[in-house]
ROGU-195013 format. One record per residue (C-alpha): x, y, z; residue in three letters; residue number from 1. Coordinates in steps of 0.1 Angstrom, whole numbers. Example, Ala and Ser with C-alpha at 12.3 -4.5 7.8 and 13.67 -1.06 7.14 Angstrom:
<domars>
+-------+-------+-------+------+-----+
|    xx |    yy |    zz | type | seq |
+-------+-------+-------+------+-----+
|   123 |   -45 |    78 |  ALA |   1 |
|   137 |   -11 |    71 |  SER |   2 |
+-------+-------+-------+------+-----+
</domars>
This chain:
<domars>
+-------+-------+-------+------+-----+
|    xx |    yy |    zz | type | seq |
+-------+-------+-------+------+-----+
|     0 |     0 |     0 |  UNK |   1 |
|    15 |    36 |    -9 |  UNK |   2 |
|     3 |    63 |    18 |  UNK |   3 |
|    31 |    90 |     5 |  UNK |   4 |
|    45 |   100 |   -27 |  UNK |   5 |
|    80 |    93 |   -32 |  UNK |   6 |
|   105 |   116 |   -20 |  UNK |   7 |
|   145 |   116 |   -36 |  UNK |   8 |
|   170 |   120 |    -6 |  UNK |   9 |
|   205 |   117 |   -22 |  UNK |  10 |
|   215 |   100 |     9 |  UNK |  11 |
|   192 |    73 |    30 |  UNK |  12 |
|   203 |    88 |    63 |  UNK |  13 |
|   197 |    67 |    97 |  UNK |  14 |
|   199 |    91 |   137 |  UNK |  15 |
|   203 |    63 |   160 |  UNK |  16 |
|   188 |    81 |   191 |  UNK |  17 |
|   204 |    86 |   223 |  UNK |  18 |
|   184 |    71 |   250 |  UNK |  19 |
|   213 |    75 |   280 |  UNK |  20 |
|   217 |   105 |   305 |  UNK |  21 |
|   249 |   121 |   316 |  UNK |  22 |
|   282 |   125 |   301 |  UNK |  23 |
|   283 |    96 |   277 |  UNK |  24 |
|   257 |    87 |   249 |  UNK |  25 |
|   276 |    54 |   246 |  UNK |  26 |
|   250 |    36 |   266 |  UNK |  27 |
|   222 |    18 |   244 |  UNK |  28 |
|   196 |    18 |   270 |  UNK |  29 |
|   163 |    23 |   248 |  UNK |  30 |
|   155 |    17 |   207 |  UNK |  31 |
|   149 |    42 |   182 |  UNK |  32 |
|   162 |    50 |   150 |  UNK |  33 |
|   150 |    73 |   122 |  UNK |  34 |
|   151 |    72 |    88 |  UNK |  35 |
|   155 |   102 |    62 |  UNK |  36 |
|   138 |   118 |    95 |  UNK |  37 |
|   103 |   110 |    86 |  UNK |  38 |
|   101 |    74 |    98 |  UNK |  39 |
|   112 |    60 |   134 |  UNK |  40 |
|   122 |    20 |   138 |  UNK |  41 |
|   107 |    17 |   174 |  UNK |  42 |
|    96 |    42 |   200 |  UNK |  43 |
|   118 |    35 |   230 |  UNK |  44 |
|   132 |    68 |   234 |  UNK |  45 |
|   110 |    83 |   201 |  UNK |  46 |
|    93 |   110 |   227 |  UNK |  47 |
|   126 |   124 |   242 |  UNK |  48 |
|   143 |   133 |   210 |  UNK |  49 |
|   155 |   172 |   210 |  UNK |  50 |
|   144 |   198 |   197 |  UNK |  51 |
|   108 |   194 |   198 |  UNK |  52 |
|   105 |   203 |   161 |  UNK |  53 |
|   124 |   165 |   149 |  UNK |  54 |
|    95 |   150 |   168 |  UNK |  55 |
|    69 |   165 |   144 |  UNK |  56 |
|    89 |   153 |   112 |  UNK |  57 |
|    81 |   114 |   124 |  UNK |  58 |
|    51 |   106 |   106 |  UNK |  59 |
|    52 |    67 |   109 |  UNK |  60 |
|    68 |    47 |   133 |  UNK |  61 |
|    72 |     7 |   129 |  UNK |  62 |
|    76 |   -11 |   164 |  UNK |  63 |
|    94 |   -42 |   163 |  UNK |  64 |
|    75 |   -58 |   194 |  UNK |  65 |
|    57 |   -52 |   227 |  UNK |  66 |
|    86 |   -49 |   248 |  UNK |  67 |
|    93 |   -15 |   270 |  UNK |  68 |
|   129 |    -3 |   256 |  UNK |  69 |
|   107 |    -7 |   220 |  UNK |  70 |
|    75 |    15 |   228 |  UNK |  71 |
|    86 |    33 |   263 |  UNK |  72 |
|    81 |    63 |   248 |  UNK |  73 |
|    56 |    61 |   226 |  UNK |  74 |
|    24 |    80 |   247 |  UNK |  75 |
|    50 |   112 |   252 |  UNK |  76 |
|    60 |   112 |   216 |  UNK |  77 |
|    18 |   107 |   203 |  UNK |  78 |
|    13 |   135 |   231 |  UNK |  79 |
|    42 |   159 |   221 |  UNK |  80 |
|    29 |   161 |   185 |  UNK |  81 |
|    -9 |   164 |   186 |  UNK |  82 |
|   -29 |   191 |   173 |  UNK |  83 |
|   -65 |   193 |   166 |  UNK |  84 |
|   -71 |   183 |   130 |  UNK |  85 |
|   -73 |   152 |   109 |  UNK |  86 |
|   -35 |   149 |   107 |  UNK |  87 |
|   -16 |   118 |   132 |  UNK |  88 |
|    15 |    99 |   132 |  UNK |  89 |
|     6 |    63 |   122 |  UNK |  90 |
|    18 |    34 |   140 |  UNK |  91 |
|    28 |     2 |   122 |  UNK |  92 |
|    35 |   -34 |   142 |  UNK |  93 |
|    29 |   -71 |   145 |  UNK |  94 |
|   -10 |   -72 |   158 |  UNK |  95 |
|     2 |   -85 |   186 |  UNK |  96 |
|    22 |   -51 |   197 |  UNK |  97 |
|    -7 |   -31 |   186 |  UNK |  98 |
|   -28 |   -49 |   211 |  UNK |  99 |
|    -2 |   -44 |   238 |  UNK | 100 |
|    -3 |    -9 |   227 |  UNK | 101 |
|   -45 |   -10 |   237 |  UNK | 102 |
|   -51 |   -32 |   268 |  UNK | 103 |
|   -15 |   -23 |   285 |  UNK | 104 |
|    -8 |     8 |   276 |  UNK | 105 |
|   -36 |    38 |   260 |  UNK | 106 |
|   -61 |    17 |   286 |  UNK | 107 |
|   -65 |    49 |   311 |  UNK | 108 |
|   -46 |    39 |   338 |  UNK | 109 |
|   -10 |    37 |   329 |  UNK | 110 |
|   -15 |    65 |   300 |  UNK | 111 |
|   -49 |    85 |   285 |  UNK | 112 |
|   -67 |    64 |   262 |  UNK | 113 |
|   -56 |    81 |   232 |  UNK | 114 |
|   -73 |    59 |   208 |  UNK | 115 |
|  -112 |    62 |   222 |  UNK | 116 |
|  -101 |   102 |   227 |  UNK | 117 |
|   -91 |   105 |   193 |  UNK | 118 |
|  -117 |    83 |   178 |  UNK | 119 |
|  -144 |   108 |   167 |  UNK | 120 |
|  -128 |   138 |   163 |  UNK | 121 |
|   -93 |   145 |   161 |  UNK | 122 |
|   -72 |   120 |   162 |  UNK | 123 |
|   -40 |   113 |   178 |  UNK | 124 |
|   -26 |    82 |   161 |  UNK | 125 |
|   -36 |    55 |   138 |  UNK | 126 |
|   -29 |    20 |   144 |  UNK | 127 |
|   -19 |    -2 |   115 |  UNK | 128 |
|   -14 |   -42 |   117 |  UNK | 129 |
|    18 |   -55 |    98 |  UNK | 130 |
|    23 |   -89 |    79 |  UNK | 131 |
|    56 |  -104 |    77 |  UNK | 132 |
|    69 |  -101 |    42 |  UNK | 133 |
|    35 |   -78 |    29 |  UNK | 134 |
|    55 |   -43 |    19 |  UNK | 135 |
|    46 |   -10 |    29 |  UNK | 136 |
|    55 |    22 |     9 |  UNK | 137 |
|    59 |    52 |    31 |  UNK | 138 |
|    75 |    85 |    26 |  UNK | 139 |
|    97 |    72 |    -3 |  UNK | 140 |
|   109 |    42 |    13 |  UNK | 141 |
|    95 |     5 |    13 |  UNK | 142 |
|    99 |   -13 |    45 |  UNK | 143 |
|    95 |   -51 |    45 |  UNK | 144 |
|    84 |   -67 |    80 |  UNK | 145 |
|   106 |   -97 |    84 |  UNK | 146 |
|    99 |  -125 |   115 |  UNK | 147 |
|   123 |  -133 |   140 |  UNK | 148 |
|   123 |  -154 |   168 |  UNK | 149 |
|   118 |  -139 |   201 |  UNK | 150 |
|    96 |  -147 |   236 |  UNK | 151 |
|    70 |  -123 |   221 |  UNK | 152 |
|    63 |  -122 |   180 |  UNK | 153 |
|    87 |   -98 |   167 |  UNK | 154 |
|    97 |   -80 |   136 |  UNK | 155 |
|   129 |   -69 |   117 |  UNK | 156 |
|   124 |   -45 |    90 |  UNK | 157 |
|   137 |   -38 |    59 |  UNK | 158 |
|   138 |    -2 |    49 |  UNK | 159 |
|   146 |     5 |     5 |  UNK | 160 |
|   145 |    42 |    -3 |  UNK | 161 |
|   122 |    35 |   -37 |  UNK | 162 |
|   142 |    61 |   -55 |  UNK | 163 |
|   178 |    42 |   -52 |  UNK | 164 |
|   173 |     5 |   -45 |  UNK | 165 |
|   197 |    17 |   -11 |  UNK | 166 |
|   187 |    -1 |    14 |  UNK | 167 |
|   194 |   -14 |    53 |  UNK | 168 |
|   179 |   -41 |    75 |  UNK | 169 |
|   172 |   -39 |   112 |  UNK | 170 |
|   176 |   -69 |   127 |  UNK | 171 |
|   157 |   -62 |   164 |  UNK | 172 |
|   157 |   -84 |   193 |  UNK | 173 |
|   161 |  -121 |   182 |  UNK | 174 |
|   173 |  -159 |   184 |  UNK | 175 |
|   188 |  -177 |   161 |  UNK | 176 |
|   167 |  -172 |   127 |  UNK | 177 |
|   170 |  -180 |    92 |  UNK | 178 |
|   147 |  -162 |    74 |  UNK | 179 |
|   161 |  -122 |    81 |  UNK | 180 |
|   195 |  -137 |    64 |  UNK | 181 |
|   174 |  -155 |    34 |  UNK | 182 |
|   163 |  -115 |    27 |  UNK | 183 |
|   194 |   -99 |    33 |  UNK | 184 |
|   210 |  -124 |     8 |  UNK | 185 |
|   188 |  -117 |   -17 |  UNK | 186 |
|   184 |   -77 |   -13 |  UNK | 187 |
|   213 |   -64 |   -38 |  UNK | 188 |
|   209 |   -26 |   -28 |  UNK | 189 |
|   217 |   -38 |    14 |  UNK | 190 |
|   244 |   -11 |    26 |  UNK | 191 |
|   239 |   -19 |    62 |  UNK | 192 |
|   227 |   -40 |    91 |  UNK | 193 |
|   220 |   -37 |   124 |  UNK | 194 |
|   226 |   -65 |   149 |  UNK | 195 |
|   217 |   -75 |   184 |  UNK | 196 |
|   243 |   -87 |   207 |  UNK | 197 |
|   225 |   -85 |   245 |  UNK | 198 |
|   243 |  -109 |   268 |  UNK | 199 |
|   279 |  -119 |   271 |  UNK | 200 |
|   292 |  -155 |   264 |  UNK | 201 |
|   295 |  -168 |   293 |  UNK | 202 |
|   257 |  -155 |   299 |  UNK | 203 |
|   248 |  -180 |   267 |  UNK | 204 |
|   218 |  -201 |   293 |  UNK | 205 |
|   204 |  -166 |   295 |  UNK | 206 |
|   207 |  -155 |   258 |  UNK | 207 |
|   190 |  -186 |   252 |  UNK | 208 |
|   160 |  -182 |   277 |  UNK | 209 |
|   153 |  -146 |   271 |  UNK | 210 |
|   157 |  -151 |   229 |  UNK | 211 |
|   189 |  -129 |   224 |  UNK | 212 |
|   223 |  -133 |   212 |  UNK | 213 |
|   257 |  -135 |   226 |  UNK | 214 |
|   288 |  -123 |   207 |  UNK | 215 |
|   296 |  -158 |   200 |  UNK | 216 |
|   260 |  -166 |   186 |  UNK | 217 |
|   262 |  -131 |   167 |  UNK | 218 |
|   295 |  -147 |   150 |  UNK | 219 |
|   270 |  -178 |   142 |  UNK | 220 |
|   243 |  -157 |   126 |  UNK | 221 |
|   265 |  -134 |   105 |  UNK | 222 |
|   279 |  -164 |    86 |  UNK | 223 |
|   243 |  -170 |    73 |  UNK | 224 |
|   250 |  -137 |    52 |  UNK | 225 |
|   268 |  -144 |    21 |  UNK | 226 |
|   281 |  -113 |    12 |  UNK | 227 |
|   305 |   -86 |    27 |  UNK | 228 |
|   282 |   -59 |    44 |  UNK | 229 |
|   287 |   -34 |    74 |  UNK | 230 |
|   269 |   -41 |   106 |  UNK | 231 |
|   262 |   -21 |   132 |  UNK | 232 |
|   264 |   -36 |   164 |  UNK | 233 |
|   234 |   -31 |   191 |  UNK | 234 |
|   208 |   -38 |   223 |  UNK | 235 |
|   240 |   -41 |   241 |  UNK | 236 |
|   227 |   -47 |   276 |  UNK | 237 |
|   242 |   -20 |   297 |  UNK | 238 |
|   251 |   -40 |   326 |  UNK | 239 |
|   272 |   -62 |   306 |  UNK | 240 |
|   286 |   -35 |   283 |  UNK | 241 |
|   322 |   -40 |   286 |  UNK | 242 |
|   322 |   -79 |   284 |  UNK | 243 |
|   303 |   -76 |   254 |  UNK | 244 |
|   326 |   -48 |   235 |  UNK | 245 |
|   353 |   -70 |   246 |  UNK | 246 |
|   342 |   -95 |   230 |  UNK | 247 |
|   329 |   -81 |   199 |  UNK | 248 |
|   360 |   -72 |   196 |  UNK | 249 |
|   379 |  -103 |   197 |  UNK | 250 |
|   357 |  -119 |   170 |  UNK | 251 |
|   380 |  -100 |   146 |  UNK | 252 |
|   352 |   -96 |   121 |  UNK | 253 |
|   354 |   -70 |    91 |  UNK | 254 |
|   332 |   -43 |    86 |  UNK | 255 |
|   321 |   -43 |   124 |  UNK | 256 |
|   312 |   -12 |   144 |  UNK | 257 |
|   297 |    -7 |   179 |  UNK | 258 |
|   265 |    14 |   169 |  UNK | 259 |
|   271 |    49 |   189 |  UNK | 260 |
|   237 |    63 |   198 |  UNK | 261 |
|   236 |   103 |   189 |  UNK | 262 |
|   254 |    96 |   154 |  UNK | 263 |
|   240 |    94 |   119 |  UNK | 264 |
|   247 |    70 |    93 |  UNK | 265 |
|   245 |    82 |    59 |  UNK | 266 |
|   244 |    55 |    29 |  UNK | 267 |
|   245 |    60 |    -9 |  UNK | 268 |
+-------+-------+-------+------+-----+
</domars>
């Protein structure tokens, strides 16, 4: 479905979003990225971004899952940029998240219900279900939802700017999969991808409960992509941070980087 016209950006550009307080941005505490700064992957820390103004530019946001550091701030960003009128950011997600979204969340008690406020007048957001592998065309990019395997259903997404085949994958919090890497094999325009690595090794029993990654199963996943692409490394777990760049490190893999919330990627 095509809600936007296309729009040319000589770049695809990608603002990972700081979500940590204090002296260092390092930390990766809460998920949100934005694209060509009209669309936001996830909404952990969508509602805290500065100045007020890049806020209002988000016009769709795709949530991954149900979990907090993925939607935290989702009610303060919908709440920041309301105004009376028919126009609303839309919100895209596994049917399952959207539901989360209703009964846990806009249910009147742990936020307003924005969605029965909204619903015969002026609206405040619109809720869209996602299927895995159905395409949706949004502000000049198509984003593909892609299944993972997490302890809730969970979504990576594919984001093409239409105008230049460019494109980058964001791999959100998973186990072992195979499908994500069938994709990215196949997508000749991928420039980047971003990769979860939550626990350290010798933390594998957790990793494995909780549906996450270690260094050592990131290594394992990566060799299911068959071609040389950069990857962005993140959901570090902050507790564990040093273990984990420690490690990261010593797998001694090419095109790796630590993803540094507060930084924009740019890709041609």
């Amino acid at each position: 479905m095509t809600l936007c016209g296309v729009r040319e950006f000589v770049t695809m550009k990608v603002y990972i979003v700081p979500s940590s307080v204090g002296g260092s941005n390092r930390n990766q505490i809460l998920a949100t990225c934005i694209v060509n700064d009209t669309v936001a992957i996830d909404a952990g820390v969508l509602g805290m971004l500065s100045p007020l103004e890049a806020q209002r530019r988000v016009k769709h946001v795709f949530l991954s899952h149900s979990h907090l550091d993925h939607l935290a701030t989702l009610p303060l960003f919908v709440d920041n940029v309301y105004v009376h009128g028919p126009e609303c950011p839309s919100v895209w997600g596994h049917p399952h998240a959207l539901e989360t979204l209703q009964r846990d969340i806009f249910n009147d008690r742990i936020w307003p219900d924005m969605i029965r406020l909204g619903g015969e007048e002026s609206p405040f957001l619109h809720l869209h279900p996602l299927a895995a592998e159905q395409k949706v065309e949004v502000e000049g990019l198509r984003i593909t939802p892609i299944e993972l395997k997490h302890v809730v259903p969970v979504y990576g997404h594919l984001v093409e700017e239409m105008a230049t085949g460019t494109s980058v994958l964001f791999v959100s919090d998973t186990s072992p999969s195979d499908r994500v890497w069938e994709i990215a094999n196949q997508t000749p325009g991928l420039k980047c991808l971003f990769l979860e690595a939550s626990f350290p090794n010798n933390m594998t029993w957790l990793a494995e409960k909780a549906a996450h990654l270690t260094p050592e199963l990131f290594r394992s996943e990566l060799a299911k992509l068959k071609r040389p692409v950069p990857v962005q490394v993140i959901h570090i777990k902050s507790a564990f941070e040093a273990k984990i760049h420690e490690e990261i490190k010593a797998l001694n893999l090419p095109n790796l980087t630590i993803a540094q919330p507060g930084t924009t990627l740019e890709f041609n």
